[in-house]
Phi, psi and omega in degrees: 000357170315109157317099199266344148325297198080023160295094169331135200232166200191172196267354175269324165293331175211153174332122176310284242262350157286313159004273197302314188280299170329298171325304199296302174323294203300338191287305203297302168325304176308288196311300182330334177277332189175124169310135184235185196218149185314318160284350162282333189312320199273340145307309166312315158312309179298331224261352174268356195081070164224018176307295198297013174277113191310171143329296216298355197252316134012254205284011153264010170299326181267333162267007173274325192280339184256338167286314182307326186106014185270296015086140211194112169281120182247084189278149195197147180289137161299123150296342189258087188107175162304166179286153225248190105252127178273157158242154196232129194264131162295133169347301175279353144291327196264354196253304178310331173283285154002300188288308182297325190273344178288321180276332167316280180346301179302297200297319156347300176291301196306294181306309157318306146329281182331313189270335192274312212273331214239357198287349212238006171291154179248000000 
């Protein structure tokens, strides 16, 4: 999903609520690796072309993602600071990142195709 371009990707480039689902995958994508606390997610995100996604959508995307059960806030103390809250991904987050990567994949491939077979039409 490495922005290879180095193209900013913004709620003006694609639709919020594709956004939101996207956004949501890569987060599940994140946390899975390691608990993150909201500003690194959204540090982590720039480094993919996701600079321009405000805060506002982050983090109530992550208490929407914590109601669902995907996702676990964990407040815990900082060295740099106040205490930071990390998430932490649930059983039910790893079957739902699973589910996101399997329909990326299919949809990806189907939009590739589409376009390698169809780019040179008139």
């Amino acid at each position: 999903m490495h922005n290879r371009r180095g193209d900013n990707l913004s709620q003006n480039d694609i639709s919020s609520q594709m956004l939101k689902g996207i956004l949501q995958g890569c987060l599940l994508i994140l946390i899975n690796q390691q608990p993150y606390y909201g500003y690194a997610i959204s540090q982590e995100l720039s480094k993919y072309g996701f600079a321009d996604v405000p805060k506002g959508t982050i983090y109530p995307l992550l208490m929407s993602m914590e109601k669902k059960g995907l996702i676990v806030g964990k407040t815990q103390p900082s060295k740099d600071g106040p205490q930071r809250k990390y998430y932490h991904i649930t059983t039910t987050g790893k079957q739902a990142r699973q589910t996101f990567l399997n329909k990326w994949d299919m949809l990806s491939l189907n939009v590739n195709d589409l376009i390698n077979e169809r780019r040179n039409d008139t």
